[in-house]
N, C-alpha and C positions, 0 to 999 in steps of 0.2 A: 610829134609827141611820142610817138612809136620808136622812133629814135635816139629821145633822148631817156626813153625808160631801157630800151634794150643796154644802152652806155653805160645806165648807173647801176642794172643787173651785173655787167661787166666789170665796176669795179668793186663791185662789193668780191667778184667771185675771185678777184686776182690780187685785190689785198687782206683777204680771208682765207678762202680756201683753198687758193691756187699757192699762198705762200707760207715758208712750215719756216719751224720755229730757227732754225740758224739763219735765214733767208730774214728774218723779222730782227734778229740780235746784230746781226753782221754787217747790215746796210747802214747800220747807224757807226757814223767817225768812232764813236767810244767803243764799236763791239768788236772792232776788229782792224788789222791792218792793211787789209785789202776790202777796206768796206764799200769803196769803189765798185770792184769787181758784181759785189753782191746786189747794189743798186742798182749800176748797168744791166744786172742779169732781172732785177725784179720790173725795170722801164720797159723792158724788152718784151715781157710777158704782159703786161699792160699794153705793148702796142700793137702786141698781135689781138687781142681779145678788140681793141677799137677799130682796127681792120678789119676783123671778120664783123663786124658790126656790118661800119662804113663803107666796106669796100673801096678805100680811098687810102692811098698808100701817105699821099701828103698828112694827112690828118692824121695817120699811124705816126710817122714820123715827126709832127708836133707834140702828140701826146709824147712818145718817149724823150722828147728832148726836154720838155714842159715838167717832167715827171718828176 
């Protein structure tokens, strides 16, 4: 239970306050031409925040591919 509140602390913090406003316009196909770029960058920060959780590198690496 511990775990999966620390997880959803996590993503509130990394799709709120960890991600600022071109990082929220850019990820999206329509905000931009490298909105790639900008998703990859925001999965990434998401998978760090599930690893410092987990301490599980597979699980980080699910989340960002999941993401």
């Amino acid at each position: 239970m511990r775990t999966l509140f620390l997880l959803l602390c996590v993503h509130a913090l990394t799709d709120f306050q960890l991600q600022n406003g071109a990082m929220w316009k850019c990820k999206m196909r329509s905000g931009s031409r490298r909105w790639y770029h900008w998703l990859t960058a925001h999965a990434l920060i998401c998978g760090g925040g599930v690893y410092l959780v987990t301490q599980s590198l597979t699980v980080a690496v699910c989340e960002v591919v999941c993401h």
